[in-house]
C-alpha positions, 0 to 999 in steps of 0.5 A: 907376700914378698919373696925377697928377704933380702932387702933392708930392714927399716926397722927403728932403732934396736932397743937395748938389753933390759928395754924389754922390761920397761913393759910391765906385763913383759916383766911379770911373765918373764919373771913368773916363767923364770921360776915356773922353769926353775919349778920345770928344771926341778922336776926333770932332776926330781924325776931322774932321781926317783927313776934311779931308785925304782929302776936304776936301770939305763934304759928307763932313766932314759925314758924319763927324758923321752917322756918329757920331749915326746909330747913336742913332736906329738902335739906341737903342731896341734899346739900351734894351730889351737893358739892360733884359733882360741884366745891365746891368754885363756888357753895359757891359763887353763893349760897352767892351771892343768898343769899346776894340778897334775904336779901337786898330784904327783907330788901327793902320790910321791910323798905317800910313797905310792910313786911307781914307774908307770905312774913317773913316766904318765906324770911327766909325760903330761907335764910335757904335754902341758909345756907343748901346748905352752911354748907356742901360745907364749912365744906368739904373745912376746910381740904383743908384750914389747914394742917392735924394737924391743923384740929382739931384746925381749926373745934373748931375754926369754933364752936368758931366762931359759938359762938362769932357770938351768942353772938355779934348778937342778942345783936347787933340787939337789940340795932339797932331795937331800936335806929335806927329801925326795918329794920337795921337789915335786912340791915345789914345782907344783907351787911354782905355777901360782906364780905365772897363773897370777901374772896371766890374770893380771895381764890384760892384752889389747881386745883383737879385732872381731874376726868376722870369719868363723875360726879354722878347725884344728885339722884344717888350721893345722894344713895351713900352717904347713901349707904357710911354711912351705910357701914362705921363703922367709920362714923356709929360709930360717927353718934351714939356717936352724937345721943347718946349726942346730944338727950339728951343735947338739953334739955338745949338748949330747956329749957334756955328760962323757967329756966331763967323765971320760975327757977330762976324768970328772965327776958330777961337780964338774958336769955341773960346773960346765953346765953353769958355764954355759949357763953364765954364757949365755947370760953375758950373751944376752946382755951383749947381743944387742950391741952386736946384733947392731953392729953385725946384722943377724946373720953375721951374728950367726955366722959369728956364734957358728964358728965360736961353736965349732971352736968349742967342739975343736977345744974340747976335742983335743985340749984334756984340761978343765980350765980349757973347758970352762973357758970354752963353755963359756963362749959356748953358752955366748954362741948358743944364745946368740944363734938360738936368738937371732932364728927366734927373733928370724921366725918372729920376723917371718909370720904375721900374727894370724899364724903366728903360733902355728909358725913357731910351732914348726920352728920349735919341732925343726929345732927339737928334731934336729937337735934329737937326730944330732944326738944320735948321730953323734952318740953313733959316731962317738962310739965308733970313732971316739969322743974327739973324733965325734966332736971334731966332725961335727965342727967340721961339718958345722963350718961347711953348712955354715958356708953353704947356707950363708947366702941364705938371709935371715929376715929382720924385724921390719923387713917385712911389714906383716900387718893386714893389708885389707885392700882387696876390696869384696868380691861382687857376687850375684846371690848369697853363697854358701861358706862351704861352696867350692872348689873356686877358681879366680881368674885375673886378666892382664894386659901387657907389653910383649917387652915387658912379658919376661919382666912380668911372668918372673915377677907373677911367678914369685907372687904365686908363692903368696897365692899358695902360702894363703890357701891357693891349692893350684896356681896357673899362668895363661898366654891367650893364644889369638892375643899374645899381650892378653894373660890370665892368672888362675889359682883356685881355693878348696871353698869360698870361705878360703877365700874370704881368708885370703882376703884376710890374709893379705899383708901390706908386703903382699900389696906392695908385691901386687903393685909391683905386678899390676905396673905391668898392666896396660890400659885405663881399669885394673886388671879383671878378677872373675870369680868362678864356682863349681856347681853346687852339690 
């Protein structure tokens, strides 16, 4: 795969905002899922509520919250992997259908006024679990939904949805809790899943390819996908540029609650009136980010939505007035989408299709870890320093990554043409070999031009991240001692099915990279591949 993210995208033109709903399944699963969220959004309300009145105490209203995000950082890497591995349509239904029965249980139990604590925090933790395994396989898919100018207008659209279901939810619950009881959310919340299980039955994705490779196992498919993101400088490049904000900007999020209350001396009305701005601002972002994505390029666009967040946290910080504050909340929830988009659209950009999930998997535990070690970070330093100290550190320090991650390149939806490649032809070998054979060492001989070494040894050098991203577990460049214009290339794979993988793997971006290696080579015949088996057990 290549390693420079940097070149030019050759991308066809960027549809506009509502482009994506020109495709039918796109619309009903981003309308189904609006309301699932808002079904999501009133059982988070809903549960906080019922906590209160079991035990009020801060500690284990806390917990509710810990119950809901956990599973994110339990599960999504195994998430990702089974998305990868199963039918992702398939594993979206059984997992609503899951979890649209355990909310119609739970709201069983509490309208028999049988809810207890234990029985709380074990519902919503496995409704979390559900989301977990959820987020993944539906982000994979958005690219199968839209064409590829639509992607960046589809994933806004999908933050936007995110914010209209904030904003319907908790509001909805609150006025349901108190005119029809305490149980109605929860009810509601189970009839939300019908909803997105229709809208799955009724999508009928494209057939695959039959892969002629027996699939990973969870364990194994799991290393691989770490093994991809380590290797990857595009995917790397959008994991740190998401660190970089996300770190930081969480200080808002995590201290809405006490500026409303002790800034600026409100109540839950005006809590509320921030969080709906926000959620209006990241609504009018959406519409505007294509136009501005146009004009600005990604990562303008982030460094854009950076500093409007940095302003935001200097406002609130050291301007005590409502109106300030809803004005800034606003351009708050303009900001957030137009980061939080720009590094969805990045890491879609960055992953091809047979690791798609797992990537995405990797991304959303960076985006959760950062935004949940922000947070205590920035609680820790708000109750030492204060309020606005926390808030104006955490602005300072946002513009400081900005400017020393800012020559980091996101990638853009074209730069890289991830689709398989299938030019390495099938090795030749002389009897029929086990899959489990291994480990495999291959073996490349090059011929080159003692001018050319330099140029060849850089360009190889950046090649092996490509090796080791698809399965190499080893990677080695050789100078034959009696010939100094005779190099040999080795990697070596853990089994012979690996290799068959990597075989699969590679990407026309890989090909036009191995290209640009093999125009080094001299002489009539393509450079020799040998393929060299440990002996057999």
């Amino acid at each position: 795969m290549s390693t420079n993210v940097e070149q030019k995208p050759v991308t066809a033109r960027e549809g506009g905002a509502w482009a994506p709903f020109q495709s039918l399944p796109f619309a009903m699963l981003w309308t189904a899922t609006v309301v699932s969220n808002v079904g999501t959004w009133m059982h988070d309300v809903g549960a906080g509520w019922l906590m209160t009145t079991l035990s009020p105490s801060p500690v284990m209203v806390s917990l509710v919250q810990a119950a809901t995000t956990l599973p994110v950082f339990l599960f999504a890497l195994v998430a990702g992997a089974v998305a990868d591995i199963v039918d992702r349509r398939r594993l979206l239904l059984v997992v609503n259908l899951l979890m649209g029965v355990v909310a119609s249980l739970f709201a069983i139990v509490v309208a028999s006024g049988h809810a207890t604590v234990e029985l709380l925090l074990l519902f919503t933790f496995l409704l979390g679990t559900g989301a977990a395994f959820v987020a993944p396989a539906w982000q994979a898919i958005v690219p199968s939904l839209v064409p590829r100018k639509d992607l960046s207008s589809a994933v806004a659209l999908n933050s936007m949805g995110i914010n209209i279901s904030r904003a319907i939810g908790p509001a909805l619950a609150g006025v349901l809790i108190t005119a029809v009881g305490l149980a109605s959310p929860f009810a509601l919340n189970a009839l939300s899943f019908v909803g997105i299980l229709a809208a799955l039955v009724f999508w009928k994705p494209e057939p695959k390819t039959e892969k002629q490779l027996p699939p990973e196992p969870v364990f194994s498919a799991i290393q691989t996908g770490v093994r991809y993101a380590l290797h990857s400088p595009a995917l790397k490049s959008t994991l740190l540029r998401a660190v970089a904000f996300f770190l930081f900007a969480s200080a808002y999020w995590a201290m809405l609650p006490l500026i409303a209350k002790d800034l600026l001396a409100g109540g839950p009305g005006l809590y509320g009136m921030l969080l709906g701005c926000v959620g209006s601002g990241a609504v009018l972002g959406a519409l505007f980010l294509p136009k501005i994505r146009k004009r600005l390029g990604a990562d303008n666009t982030v460094a854009a939505g950076t500093i409007g967040t940095a302003l935001v946290l200097a406002v609130f910080a050291l301007v005590p007035s409502a109106f300030a504050a809803y004005a800034v909340s606003l351009l708050a929830g303009f900001s957030w989408i137009a980061v939080l988009s720009s590094l969805n659209v990045s890491a879609q950009a960055s992953l091809p299709e047979w690791v798609r999930a797992r990537g995405l998997s990797i991304y959303l535990t960076v985006f959760f870890g950062s935004m949940s070690l922000g947070s205590v970070i920035w609680g820790q330093v708000a109750a030492i320093a204060g309020i606005p100290a926390a808030l104006l550190a955490a602005g300072t320090f946002l513009l400081a990554m900005l400017a020393l991650v800012r020559q980091v390149p996101l990638t853009s939806v074209g730069s890289l043409d991830l689709t398989p490649s299938a030019h390495w032809p099938a090795p030749i070998v002389s009897d029929e070999l086990a899959t489990d054979r291994g480990p495999v060492m291959i073996l490349i001989d090059y011929h080159v031009k003692a001018a050319d070494t330099d140029a060849f040894v850089t360009v190889l050098r950046r090649f092996s991240a490509q090796r080791r991203r698809d399965g190499a577990v080893d990677w080695n460049l050789f100078q034959d001692a009696e010939n100094a214009e005779h190099w040999t290339e080795s990697f070596i794979v853990s089994s012979w099915l690996d290799h068959m993988r990597q075989h699969d793997r590679v990407t026309r971006t890989d090909a036009d990279m191995q290209d640009e290696v093999r125009k080094f080579h001299q002489g009539p015949d393509a450079p020799k591949v040998r393929h060299l088996l440990a002996p057999a057990p």
